[in-house]
C-alpha positions in Angstrom: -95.2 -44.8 -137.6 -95.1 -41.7 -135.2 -97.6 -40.6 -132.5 -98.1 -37.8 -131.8 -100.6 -36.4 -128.9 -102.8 -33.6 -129.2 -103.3 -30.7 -126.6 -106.7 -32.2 -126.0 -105.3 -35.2 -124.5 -101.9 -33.0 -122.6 -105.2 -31.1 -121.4 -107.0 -34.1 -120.1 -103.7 -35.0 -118.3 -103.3 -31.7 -116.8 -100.1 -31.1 -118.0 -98.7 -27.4 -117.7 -97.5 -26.3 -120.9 -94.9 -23.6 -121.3 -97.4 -20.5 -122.8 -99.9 -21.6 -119.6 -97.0 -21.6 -117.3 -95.3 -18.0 -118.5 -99.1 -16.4 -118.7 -101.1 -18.0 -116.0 -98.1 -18.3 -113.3 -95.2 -17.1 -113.5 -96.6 -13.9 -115.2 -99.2 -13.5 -112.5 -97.4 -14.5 -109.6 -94.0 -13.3 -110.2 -93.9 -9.6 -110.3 -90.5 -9.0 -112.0 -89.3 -6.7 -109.8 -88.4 -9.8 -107.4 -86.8 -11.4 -110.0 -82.9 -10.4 -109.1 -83.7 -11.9 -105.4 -83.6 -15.1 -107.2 -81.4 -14.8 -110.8 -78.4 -13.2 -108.7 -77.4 -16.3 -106.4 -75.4 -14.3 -104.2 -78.4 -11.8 -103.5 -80.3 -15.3 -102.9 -78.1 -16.2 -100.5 -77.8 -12.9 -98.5 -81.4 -12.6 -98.2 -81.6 -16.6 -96.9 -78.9 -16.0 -94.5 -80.9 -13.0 -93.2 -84.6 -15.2 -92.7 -82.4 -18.1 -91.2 -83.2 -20.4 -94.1 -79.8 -22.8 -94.0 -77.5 -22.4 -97.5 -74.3 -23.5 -98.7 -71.2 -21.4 -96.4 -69.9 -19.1 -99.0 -66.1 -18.4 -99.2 -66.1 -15.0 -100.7 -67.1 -13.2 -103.9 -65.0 -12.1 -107.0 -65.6 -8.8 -109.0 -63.1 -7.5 -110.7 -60.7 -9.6 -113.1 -57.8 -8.0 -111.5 -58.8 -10.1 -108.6 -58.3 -13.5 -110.5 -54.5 -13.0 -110.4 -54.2 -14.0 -107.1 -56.8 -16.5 -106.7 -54.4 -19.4 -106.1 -53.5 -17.2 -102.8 -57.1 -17.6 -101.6 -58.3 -20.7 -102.8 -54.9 -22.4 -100.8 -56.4 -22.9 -97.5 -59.6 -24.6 -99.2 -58.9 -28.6 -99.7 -62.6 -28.5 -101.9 -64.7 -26.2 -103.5 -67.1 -24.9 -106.0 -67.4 -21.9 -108.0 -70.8 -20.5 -109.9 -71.4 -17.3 -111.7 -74.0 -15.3 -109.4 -76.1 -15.2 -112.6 -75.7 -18.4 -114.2 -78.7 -20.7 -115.2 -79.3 -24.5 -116.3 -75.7 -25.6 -114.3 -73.3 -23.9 -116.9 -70.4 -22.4 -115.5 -70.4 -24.3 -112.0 -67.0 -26.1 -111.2 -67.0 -28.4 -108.7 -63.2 -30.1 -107.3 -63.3 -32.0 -104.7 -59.5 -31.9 -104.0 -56.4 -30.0 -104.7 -52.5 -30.8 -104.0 -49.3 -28.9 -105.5 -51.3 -26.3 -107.5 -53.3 -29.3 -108.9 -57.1 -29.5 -109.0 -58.8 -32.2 -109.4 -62.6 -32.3 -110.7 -65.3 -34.9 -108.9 -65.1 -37.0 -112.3 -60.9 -37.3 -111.3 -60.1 -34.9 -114.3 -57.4 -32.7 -113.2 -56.9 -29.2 -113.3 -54.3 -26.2 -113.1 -54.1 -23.2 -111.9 -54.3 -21.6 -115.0 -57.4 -23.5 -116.3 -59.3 -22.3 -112.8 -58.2 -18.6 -113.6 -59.3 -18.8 -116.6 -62.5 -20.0 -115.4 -63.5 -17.4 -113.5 -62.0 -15.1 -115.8 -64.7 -16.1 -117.9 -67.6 -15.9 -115.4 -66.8 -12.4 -114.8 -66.8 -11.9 -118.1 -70.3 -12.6 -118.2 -69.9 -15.8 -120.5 -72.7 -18.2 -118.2 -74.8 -15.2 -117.3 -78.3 -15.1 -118.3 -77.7 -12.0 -120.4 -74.6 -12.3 -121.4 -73.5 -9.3 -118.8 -70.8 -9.1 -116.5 -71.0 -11.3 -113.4 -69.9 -12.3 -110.4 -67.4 -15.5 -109.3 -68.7 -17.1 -106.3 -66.8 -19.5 -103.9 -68.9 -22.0 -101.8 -68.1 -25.0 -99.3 -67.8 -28.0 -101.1 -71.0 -29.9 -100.5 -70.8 -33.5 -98.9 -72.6 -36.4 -100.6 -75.2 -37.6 -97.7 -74.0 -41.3 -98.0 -78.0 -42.6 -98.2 -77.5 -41.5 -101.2 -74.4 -43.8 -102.2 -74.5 -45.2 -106.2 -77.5 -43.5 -106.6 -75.6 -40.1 -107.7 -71.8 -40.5 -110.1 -69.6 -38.0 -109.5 -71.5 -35.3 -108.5 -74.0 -34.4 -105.7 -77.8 -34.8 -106.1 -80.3 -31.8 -105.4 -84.1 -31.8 -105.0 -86.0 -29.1 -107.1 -89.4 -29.0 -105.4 -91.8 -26.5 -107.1 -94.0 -24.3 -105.1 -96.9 -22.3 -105.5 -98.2 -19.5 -103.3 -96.2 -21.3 -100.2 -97.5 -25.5 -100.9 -94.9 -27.6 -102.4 -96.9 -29.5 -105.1 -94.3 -31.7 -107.2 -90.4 -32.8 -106.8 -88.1 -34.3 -108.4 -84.6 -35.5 -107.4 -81.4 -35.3 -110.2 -78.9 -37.2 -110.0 -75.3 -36.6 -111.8 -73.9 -38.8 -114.4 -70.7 -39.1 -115.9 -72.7 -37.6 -119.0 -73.5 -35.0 -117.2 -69.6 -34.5 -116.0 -71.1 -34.6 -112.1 -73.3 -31.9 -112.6 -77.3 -32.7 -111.7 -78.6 -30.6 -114.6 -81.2 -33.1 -116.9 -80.1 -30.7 -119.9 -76.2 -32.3 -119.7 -77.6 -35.9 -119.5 -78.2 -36.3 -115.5 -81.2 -38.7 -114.5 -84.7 -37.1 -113.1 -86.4 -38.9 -110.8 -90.0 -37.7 -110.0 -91.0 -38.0 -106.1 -94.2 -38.6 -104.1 -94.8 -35.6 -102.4 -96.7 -37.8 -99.4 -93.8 -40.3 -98.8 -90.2 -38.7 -100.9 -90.6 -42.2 -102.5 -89.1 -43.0 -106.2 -92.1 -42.7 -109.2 -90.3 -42.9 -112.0 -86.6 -42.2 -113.5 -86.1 -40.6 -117.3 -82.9 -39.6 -119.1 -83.3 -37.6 -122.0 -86.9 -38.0 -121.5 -86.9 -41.9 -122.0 -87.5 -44.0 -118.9 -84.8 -45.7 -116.8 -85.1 -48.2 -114.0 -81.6 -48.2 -112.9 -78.5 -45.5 -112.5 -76.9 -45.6 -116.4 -73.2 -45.6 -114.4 -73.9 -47.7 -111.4 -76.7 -49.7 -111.9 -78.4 -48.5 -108.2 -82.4 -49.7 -108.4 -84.0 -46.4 -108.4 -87.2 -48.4 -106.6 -85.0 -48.7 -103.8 -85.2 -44.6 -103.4 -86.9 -42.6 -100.4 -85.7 -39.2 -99.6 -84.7 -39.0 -96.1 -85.9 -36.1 -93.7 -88.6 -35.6 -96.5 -91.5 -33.7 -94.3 -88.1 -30.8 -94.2 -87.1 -30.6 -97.2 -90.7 -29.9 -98.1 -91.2 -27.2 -95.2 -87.7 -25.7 -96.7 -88.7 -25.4 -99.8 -92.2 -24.0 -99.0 -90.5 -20.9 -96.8 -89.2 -19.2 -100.0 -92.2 -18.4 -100.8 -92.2 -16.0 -98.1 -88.8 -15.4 -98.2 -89.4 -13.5 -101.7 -92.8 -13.0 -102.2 -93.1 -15.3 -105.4 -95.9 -17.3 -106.0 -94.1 -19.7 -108.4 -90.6 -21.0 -108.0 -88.5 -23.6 -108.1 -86.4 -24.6 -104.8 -83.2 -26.5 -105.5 -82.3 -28.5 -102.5 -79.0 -30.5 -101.2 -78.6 -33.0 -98.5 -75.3 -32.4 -97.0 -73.5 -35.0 -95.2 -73.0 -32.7 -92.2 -75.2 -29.8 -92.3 -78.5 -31.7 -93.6 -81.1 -29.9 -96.5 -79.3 -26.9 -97.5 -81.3 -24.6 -100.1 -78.7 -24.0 -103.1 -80.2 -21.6 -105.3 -84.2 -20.7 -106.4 -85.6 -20.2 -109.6 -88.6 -17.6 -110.9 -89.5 -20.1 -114.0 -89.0 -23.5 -113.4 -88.2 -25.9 -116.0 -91.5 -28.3 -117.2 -89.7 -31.9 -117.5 -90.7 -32.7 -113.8 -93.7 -33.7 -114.9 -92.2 -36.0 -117.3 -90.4 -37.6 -114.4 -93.0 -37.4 -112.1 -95.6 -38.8 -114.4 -98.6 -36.2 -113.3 -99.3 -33.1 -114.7 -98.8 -30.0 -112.8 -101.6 -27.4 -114.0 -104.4 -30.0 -111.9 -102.5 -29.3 -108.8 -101.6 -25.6 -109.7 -105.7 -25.0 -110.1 -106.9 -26.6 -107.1 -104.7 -24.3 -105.1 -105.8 -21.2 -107.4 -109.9 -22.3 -106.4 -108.7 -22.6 -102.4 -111.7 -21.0 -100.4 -108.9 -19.9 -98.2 -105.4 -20.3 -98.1 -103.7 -22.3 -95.0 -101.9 -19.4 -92.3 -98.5 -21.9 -91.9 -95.9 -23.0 -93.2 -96.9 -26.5 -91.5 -100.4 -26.4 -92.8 -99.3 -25.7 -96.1 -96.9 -28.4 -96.2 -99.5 -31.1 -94.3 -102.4 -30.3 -97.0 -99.7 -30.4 -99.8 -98.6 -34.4 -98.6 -102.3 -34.9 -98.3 -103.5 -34.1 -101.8 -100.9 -34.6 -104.3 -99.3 -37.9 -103.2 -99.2 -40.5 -106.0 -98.3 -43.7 -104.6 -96.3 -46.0 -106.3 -97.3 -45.1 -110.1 -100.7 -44.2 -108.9 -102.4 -40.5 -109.7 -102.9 -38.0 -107.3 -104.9 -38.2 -104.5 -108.1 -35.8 -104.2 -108.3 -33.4 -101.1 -110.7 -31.4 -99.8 -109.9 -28.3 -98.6 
């Protein structure tokens, strides 16, 4: 027998669905003429280098496939690395190596790689084969990021990030991902990597689902995801929050690192934010999203925005939301 359950009962959860999201949020708080400050990563990171908001150091920029020839020249001096299409979406196109010796590249899953097979790489990002439509792009070059070592058999092959969704400046629901082999290193739940919602009062562990079915421990090295808090969780949440202001959108996702050496680094932003974090988080968004809509008056800081946030959406361990007063 199969169950199905009706929008009644997704209502009465307050689950955001994706015709409320595009209509009610994203359509009314994202004016579209913001949108290339956050689909063009490069323009992302400009403007976050500008506004003193910490991102990944960026190595330089490809444009023109004339370029690619002599891309062994410049990516000698660089023992790791990663490359993204400026306009790429859902992880596709991002290669990450961790390590390269006699013109040979080697991946984070140990898979190695020549020369050839990185030019043709980027050869295909500026093509425009991972951007969103399909246009000509651009290859960027970035630091290779360092796993934080709290987070050690928690993330396989790959390094973790944070997407914390925020709505007119209050971070109201995260969720860490965490690369699997399946998901060849890359934290992207699309490939296969594990979603693990997190309370927004403590960065504590909720719940853990791969391919939307729950998980208790890591599928590759068995870490106990009960065993998870986010460290320096009050900034990543104050991080995330300032690109609001940073671009003037009301919704967004903020995709978050925590680098070994550097601390939370903001990777890359997002105008429409994927739904599935409420699958991992086990809480609907749209409750949270309306109880900041019917604010009598908005908080003035970043701070206060962030305090109110840990306040009146923190879940516990399992538990539902708390109520706030505002």
């Amino acid at each position: 027998m199969r169950w199905w359950v009706g929008p009644a009962r997704l209502r009465s959860l307050g689950i955001l669905g994706m015709n409320c999201r595009n209509l009610d949020f994203i359509g009314r708080y994202n004016p579209r003429r913001l949108y290339p400050l956050v689909d063009d990563k490069l323009k992302t990171k400009v403007l976050a280098e500008r506004e003193g908001i910490p991102v990944p150091k960026l190595h330089f920029a490809l444009r023109e496939q004339f370029r690619v020839k002599r891309i062994g020249e410049m990516l000698r001096p660089l023992t790791g690395f990663a490359v993204k299409p400026a306009k790429g979406s859902g992880g596709r196109g991002i290669l990450v190596i961790q390590g390269q010796e006699n013109g040979v590249y080697v991946k984070t899953s140990g898979r190695r790689l020549d020369l050839e097979d990185i030019k043709r790489h980027i050869s295909n990002i500026l093509a425009g084969l991972y951007s969103l439509a399909g246009t000509p792009d651009v290859a960027i070059v970035e630091e290779l990021i360092e796993l934080d070592q709290r987070f050690a058999g928690f993330s396989h092959e790959g390094i973790p990030d944070i997407r914390v969704i925020v709505f007119r400046g209050y971070p109201v629901m995260a969720m860490l991902r965490l690369a699997t082999h399946e998901s060849d290193g890359k934290a992207n739940l699309h490939q296969g990597a594990v979603g693990v919602g997190l309370d927004i009062a403590t960065g504590r562990c909720l719940l853990a689902v791969q391919h939307s079915l729950p998980l208790k421990v890591h599928p590759d090295t068995g870490a106990d995801f009960s065993r998870l808090k986010i460290p320096d969780w009050p900034e990543i949440l104050t991080l995330a929050a300032r690109c609001h202001a940073m671009t003037n959108l009301g919704y967004l996702g903020a995709d978050i690192v925590l680098d070994r050496r550097r601390g939370p680094l903001v990777l890359e932003l997002n105008a429409r934010p994927g739904l599935a974090i409420q699958m991992a988080s086990d809480h609907g968004l749209l409750s949270r999203l309306r109880q900041l809509e019917n604010l009598r008056s908005r908080h003035a800081t970043v701070a206060q925005r962030v305090e109110f946030a840990m306040a009146s959406f923190g879940q516990g361990r399992g538990g539902r939301a708390r109520s706030s007063e505002d």
